[in-house]
N, C-alpha and C positions, 0 to 999 in steps of 0.2 A: 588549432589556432591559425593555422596559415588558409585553410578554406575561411575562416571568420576573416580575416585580413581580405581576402578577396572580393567578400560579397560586399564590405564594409565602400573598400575602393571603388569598387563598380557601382554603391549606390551615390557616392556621391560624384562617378563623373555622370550617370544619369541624370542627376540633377541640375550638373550643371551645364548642360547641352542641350538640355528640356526645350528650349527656345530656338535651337538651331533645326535647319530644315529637315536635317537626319529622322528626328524623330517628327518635327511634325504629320509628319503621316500615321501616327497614330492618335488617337482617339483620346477626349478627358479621361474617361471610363478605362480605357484599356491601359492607358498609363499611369493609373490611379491602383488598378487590381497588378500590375508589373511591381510596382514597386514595393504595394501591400506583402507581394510572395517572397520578397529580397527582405523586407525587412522580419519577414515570419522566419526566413532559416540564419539571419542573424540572432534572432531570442532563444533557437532552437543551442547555438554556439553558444550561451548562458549555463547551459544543460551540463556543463559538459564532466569529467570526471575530475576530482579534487584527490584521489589520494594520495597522500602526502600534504597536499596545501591547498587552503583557500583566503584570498588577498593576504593579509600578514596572519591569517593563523597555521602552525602548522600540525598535522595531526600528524602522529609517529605512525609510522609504518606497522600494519599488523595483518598478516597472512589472512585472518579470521574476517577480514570486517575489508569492503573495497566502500567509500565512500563518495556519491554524486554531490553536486549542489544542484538543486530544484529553483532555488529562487536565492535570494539575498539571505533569509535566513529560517530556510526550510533545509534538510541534509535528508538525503534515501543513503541508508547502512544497507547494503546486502552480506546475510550474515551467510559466512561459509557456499556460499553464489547454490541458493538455498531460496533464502525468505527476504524479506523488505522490514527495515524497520525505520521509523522515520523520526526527528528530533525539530520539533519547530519551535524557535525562540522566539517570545515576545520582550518584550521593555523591562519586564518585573519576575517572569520566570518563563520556563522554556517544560514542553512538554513531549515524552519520549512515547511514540505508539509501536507499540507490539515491542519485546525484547526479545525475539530469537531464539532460538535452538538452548541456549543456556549454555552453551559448549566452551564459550570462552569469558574471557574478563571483561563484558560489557559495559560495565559501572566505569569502571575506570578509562577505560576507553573512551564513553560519553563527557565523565569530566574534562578530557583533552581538547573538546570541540567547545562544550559553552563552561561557564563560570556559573552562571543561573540556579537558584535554586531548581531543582526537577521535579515535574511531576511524573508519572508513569502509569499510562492506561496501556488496558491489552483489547484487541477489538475482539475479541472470542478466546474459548478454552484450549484451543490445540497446545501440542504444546513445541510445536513451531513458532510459536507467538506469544509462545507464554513462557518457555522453559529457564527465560533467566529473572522468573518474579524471585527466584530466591536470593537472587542480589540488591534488591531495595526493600527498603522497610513497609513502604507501601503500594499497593498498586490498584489501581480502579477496575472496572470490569462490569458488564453488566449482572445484577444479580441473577438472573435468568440463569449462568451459567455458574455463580460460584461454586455448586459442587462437582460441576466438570472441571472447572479448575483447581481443585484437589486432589482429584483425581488423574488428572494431567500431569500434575508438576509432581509429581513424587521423583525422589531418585530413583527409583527401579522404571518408571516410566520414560524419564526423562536419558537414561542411558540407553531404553530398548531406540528412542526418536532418533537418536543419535547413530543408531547400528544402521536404522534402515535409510538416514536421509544424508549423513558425509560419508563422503569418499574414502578420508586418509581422517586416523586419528588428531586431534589439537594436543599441540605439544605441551608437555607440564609448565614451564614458563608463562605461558598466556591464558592459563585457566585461572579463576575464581577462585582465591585461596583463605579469604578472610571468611570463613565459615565461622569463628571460633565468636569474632564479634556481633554476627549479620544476626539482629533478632530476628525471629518467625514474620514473617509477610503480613503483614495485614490487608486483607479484599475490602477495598472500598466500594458503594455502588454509584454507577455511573449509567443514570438512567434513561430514556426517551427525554431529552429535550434539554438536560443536562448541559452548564455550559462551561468549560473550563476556560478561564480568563485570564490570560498572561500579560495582562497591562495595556499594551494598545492592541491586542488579537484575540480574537474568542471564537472558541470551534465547539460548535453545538453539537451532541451528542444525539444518533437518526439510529433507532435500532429497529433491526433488520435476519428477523428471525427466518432460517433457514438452514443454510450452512450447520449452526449450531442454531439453539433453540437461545441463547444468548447473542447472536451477532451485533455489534452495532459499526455504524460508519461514523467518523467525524467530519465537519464541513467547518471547512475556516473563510468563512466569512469575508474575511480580509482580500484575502488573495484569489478566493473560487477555486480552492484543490477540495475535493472528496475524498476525504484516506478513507478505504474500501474494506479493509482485511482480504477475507477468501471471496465477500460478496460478489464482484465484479473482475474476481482472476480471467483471463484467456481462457481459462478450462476451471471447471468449480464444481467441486465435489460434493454431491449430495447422494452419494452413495453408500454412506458410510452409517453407523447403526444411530450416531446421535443425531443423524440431520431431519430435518422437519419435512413434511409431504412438501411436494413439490409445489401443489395450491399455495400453500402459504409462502414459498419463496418467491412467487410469481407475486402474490401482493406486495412484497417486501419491493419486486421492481419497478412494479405499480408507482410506489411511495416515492421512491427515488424517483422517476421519470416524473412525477407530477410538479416537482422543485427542482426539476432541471435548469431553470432561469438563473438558480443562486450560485450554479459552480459551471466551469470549464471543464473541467481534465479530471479524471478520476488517477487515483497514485494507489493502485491493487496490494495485494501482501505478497502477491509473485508476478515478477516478470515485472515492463516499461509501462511507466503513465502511457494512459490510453486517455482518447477523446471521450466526452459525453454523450456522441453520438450510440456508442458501445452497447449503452443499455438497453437500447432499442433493439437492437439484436439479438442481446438476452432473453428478452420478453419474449423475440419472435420463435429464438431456438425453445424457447420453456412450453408454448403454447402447442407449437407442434408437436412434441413429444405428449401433450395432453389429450388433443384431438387426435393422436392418431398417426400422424401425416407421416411422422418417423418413429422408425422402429426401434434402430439402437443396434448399437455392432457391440460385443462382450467386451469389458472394459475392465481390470484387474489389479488391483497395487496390495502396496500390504498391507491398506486400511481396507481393503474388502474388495467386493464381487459387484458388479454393476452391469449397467449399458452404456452407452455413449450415441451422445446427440450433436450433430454441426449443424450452424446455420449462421450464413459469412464468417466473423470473423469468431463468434461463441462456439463455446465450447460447453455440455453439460454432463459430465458424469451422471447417474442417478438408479436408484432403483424400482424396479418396475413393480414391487407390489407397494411403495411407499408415494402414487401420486396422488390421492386424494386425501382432504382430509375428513375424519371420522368423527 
């Protein structure tokens, strides 16, 4: 807050000196793009972290969940500093994408932040993204992947996601303990074009098969954020046995870059909002790996065996007898 206090003061004694000879020496243009850059890392101090509080709401403390504000009434949850899940409220209901690892008491924790009825989409089957569908009644998803998504969320699954991706056990206290009431889940679909409408916001549904053969992204209209899931991670896994030839995720960036004009900032399922610029990078690392141009250094986690591909700021896992498609 004290760099925000700074830029804040500095922009407005620039302003008010504009006329004095000090600056006359610079340009319309130059002190036009000067002050455009002051007021860009003031909106960047909007960003900043809320947990514990954001203006009079306050959210309890919980080891499991560190909570950003994105905007007025967007929130990024990073669960167990792990995966991204994000809560965007409109006027009439507020909608939760991707719920996390499933490790802790999500549901209840989400009621602490809005009042809203919820709705709840997952942007693919992992079950990084999926593992707390067993705490809502219902959750959307593209049907593409529902039966990766039962596959996924099983408890035996859902404990092995849990071995390989925290660090230290979640304490009995903050786990999910209302099994006894919580009916079975129901998979709603949520399909190409789909538009979930919260009263004055409505985030179209853009699937974007690769990652999984179910992937979709949301685009909120409103504001121009792109919730991504794994699409557009800094490093994106398509090495793994469910993901789709590499062709086909190259069209999936195709799709997004063509509707670039609708959104700013993409909000990934791992790691910081990144610029729009991004996916042009993607494209560029995806193509090279196609043509040739890169080969790939051996690339390993516990979801499988692969290569790896850079190009700036992209990243692509992948496997090298899954790039074309058949």
């Amino acid at each position: 807050m004290a760099f925000c206090n700074i830029v804040t003061n500095f922009i407005t004694m620039i302003i008010l000196i504009r006329s004095t000879t000090v600056l006359g020496y610079f340009n319309k243009k130059c002190y036009r793009q000067f002050l455009s850059a002051c007021v860009y890392c003031l909106l960047l101090c909007t960003a900043t972290s809320v947990y514990g509080q954001t203006n009079n709401l306050v959210i309890p403390s919980n080891p499991c969940f560190k909570v950003y504000k994105i905007s007025e009434d967007i929130w990024r949850i990073v669960d167990n500093d792990v995966v991204n899940i994000y809560l965007v409220e409109g006027r009439d209901s507020a909608l939760l994408i991707d719920n996390g690892l499933g490790a802790a008491n999500l549901r209840d924790f989400i009621k602490s932040i809005t009042k809203l009825p919820l709705i709840v989409v997952i942007t693919h089957a992992h079950p990084d993204h999926a593992g707390a569908n067993y705490q809502f009644p219902r959750v959307y998803a593209s049907p593409d992947d529902f039966e990766a998504v039962k596959f996924f969320t099983t408890p035996e699954m859902r404990a092995g996601t849990l071995q390989a991706m925290i660090r230290s056990p979640v304490a009995d206290s903050l786990k999910f303990k209302d099994t006894v009431n919580q009916p079975a889940t129901i998979l709603l679909p949520a399909k190409n074009g789909y538009v979930f409408n919260l009263g004055d916001r409505k985030l179209e549904v853009i699937q974007v098969p690769g990652h999984t053969k179910g992937s979709i992204c949301l685009l909120d209209h409103k504001e121009k954020f792109l919730f991504t899931g794994d699409n557009d991670n800094t490093l994106v896994w398509l090495h793994t046995r469910d993901a789709l030839p590499l062709e086909t995720y190259l069209e999936s960036l195709k799709k997004l870059q063509s509707r670039a004009i609708e959104f700013i900032t993409l909000l990934p399922g791992h790691g910081d909002p990144v610029d729009k610029e991004f996916i042009k990078e993607q494209i560029g690392c995806v193509e090279d790996i196609l043509a040739g141009k890169c080969k790939g250094t051996i690339y390993e986690t516990f979801a499988g065996k692969g290569l790896l591909c850079r190009y700036k700021r992209a990243q692509v896992a992948y496997d090298p007898n899954n790039l074309h498609v058949k």
